[in-house]
N, C-alpha and C positions, 0 to 999 in steps of 0.2 A: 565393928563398923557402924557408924551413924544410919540411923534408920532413913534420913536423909536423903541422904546418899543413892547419887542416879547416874548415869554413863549418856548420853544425849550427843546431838550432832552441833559443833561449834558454834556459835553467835556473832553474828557480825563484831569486830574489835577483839575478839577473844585469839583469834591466830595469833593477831601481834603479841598477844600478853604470851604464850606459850613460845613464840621465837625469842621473847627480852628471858623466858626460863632457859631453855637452850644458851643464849647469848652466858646469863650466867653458871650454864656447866661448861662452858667453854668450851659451845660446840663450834661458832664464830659465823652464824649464818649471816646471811645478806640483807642491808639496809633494808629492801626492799622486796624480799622473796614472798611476801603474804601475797601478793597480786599475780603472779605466778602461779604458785600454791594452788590458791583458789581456783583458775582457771583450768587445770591438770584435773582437778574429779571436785566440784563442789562437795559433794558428799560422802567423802573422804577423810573428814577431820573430826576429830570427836576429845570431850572433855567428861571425866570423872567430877561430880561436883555435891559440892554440902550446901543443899537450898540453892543459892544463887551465888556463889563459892565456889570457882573450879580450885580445885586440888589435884590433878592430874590430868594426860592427853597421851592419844595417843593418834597417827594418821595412816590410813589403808587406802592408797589412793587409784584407785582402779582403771587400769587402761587396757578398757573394751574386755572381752567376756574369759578370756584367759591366764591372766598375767594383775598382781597388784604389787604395790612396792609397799612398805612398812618403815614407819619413822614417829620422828619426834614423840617416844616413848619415854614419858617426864613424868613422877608423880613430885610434887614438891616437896622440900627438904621437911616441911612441918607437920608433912602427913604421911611420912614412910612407914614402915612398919607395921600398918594397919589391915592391909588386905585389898586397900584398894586399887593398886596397880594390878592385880593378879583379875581382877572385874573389870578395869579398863582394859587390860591385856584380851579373855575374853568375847568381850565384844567388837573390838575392832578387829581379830581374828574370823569371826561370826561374820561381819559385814563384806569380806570378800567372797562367799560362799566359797564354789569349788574350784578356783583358779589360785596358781599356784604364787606362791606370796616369796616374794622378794626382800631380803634386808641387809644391812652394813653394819655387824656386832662387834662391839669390843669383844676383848682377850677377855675380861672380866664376866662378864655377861656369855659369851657362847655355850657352855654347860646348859644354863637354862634354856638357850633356846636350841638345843640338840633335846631338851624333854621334851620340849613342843614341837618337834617333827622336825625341826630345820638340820640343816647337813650344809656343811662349808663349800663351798664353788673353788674359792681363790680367795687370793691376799690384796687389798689394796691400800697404798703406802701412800700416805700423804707427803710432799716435798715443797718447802718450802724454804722462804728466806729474801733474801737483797738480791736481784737479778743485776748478777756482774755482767753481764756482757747480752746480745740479742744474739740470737741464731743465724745462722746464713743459709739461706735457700736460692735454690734457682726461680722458684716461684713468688709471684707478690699475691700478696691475698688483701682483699678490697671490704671495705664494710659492708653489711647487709643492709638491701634496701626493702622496707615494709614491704613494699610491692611485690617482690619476688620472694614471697616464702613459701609457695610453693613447691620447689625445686626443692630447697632443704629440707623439706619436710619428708618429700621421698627421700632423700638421700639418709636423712636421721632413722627413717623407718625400716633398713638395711640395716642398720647397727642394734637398734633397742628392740627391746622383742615385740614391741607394740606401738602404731600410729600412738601422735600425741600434738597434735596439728595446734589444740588451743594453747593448750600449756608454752609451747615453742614459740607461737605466735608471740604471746604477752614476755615469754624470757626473751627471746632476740630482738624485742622492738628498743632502740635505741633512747636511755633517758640518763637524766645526769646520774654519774659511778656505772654507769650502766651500756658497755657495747659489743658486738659483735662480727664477727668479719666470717668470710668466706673465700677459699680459693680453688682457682678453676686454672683446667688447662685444655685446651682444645674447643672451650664454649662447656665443656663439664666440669661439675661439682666434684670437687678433691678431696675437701674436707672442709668443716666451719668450726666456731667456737664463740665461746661468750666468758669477759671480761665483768667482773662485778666486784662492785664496793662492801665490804665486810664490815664488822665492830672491830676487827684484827686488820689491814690490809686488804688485800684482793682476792679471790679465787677466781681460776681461771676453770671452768667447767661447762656443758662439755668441749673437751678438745679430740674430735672425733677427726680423724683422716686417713686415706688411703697409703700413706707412707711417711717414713720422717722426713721427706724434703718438703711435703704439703702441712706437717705440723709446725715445721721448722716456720715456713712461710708467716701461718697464723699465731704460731706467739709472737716471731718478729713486728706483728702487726699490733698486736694487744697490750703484751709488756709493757709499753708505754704511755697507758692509760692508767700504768700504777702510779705515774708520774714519782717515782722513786720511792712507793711505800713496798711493804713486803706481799709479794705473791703465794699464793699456793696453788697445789694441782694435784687431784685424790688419783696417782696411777693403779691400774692394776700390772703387778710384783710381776707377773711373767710376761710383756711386755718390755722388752728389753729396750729396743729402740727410743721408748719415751723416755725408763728411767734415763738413759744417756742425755735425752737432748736435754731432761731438767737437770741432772748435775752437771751438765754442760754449759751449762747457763748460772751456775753456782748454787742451785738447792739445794738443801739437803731435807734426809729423812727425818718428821715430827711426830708421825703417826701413823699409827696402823688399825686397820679395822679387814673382817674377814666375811667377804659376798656368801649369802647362806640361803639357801632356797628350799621350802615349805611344799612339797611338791615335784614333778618336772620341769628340771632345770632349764631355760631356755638357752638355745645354741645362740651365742654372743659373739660376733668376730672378735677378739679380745685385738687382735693387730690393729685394729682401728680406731681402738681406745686409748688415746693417746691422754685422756681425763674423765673421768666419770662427769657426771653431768652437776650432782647432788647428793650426797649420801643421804641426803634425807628422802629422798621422791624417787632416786633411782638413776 
């Protein structure tokens, strides 16, 4: 290993260059998820580097004093084999102290991280494709307005194992490839979601709701902000209701990855998961 060589907390313009790494493993993150990102735990993101040289990342992004998520774990193609993933690995582990750490592994990868303490949750199946047809619901679900993210916020903090008030603010605020809807029945919150622009199409994440007639509602509402490019949506596999309404809608299965938790596992409504939010943040 380069005597060089140091693990440090990201630099401003340096997330972008670590999502254009991801972009080319073909992870297909979001035009625009660095501002997001950022806002969910600034100090959260960390680069492996030689001098002034990142060669690796990896991000532990901490929400409040119990619960971190784990992602964008990259060492570049030019610098594998050296040791340095396993030091970036390391330290962003380190950086959660003792809250229990969240991640979305490939089938390749889970061995290694069952040495590092992790233990599988559930399956979640990525679905994807041409959205033949919009869903039908009884419910209409309306855009989110800045103003009112309050409400969603309680209602997200029901679902995720931990408030994330900034992070949510800066995802559901409305900007070009970029929006989200909500729907209500009675003057209450159902469910919401957020529509965003990809290097692939769209991903539709989270698509959080009380039932399939209030998911049905919000991708009727979203889908059509792919203006006919391909959609996806990371369900988790025993959630039956979702997969139906995505092959109902003509997706199919692309992917798979398996929720692994470092720790105690948090109690997850999974019926409510109608789309993970990000495999990278959680």
């Amino acid at each position: 290993m380069n005597s060089e060589f140091a693990v440090r907390s990201m630099r401003p313009g340096e997330l972008e260059l670590v999502l254009e790494w991801a972009r080319q493993e073909g992870w297909n993150p979001g035009l625009d998820d660095s501002l997001a990102f950022n806002e969910a735990d600034p100090s959260g993101f960390f680069v492996g580097s030689i001098g002034e040289v990142p060669v690796g990342s990896i991000s532990v992004v901490k929400y409040g004093d119990i619960f971190a998520f784990l992602g964008l774990y990259i060492v570049h193609p030019d610098f594998r084999g050296k040791g340095y993933g396993k030091a970036i690995w390391a330290a962003g582990i380190a950086s959660a102290g003792d809250r229990t750490i969240g991640l979305d592994g490939v089938a390749a990868q889970q061995d290694y991280y069952r040495k590092a303490g992790f233990e599988p949750a559930y399956s979640t199946i990525r679905y994807g494709g041409l959205a033949t047809s919009l869903p039908v619901s009884t419910l209409v679900a309306q855009p989110v307005l800045d103003s009112r993210l309050e409400g969603l916020q309680r209602y997200d903090s029901a679902i995720f194992p931990q408030p994330r008030g900034a992070f949510l603010a800066a995802w559901c605020t409305a900007r070009k490839g970029r929006r989200s809807a909500v729907v209500r029945k009675s003057h209450k919150i159902r469910g919401y979601g957020t529509i965003r622009r990809c290097y692939e199409g769209y991903k539709i994440g989270p698509l959080f709701a009380n039932d399939a007639d209030s998911a049905a509602a919000l991708l009727a509402e979203l889908i059509p902000e792919a203006k006919g490019a391909a959609v996806f949506i990371d369900i988790p596999a025993e959630n039956r209701e979702a997969v139906a309404l995505a092959e109902g809608i003509g997706l199919q299965p692309v992917f798979e990855t398996t929720r692994m938790y470092r720790g105690p596992a948090p109690a997850i409504p999974l019926k409510h998961v109608f789309g993970v939010t990000t495999l990278e943040l959680g």
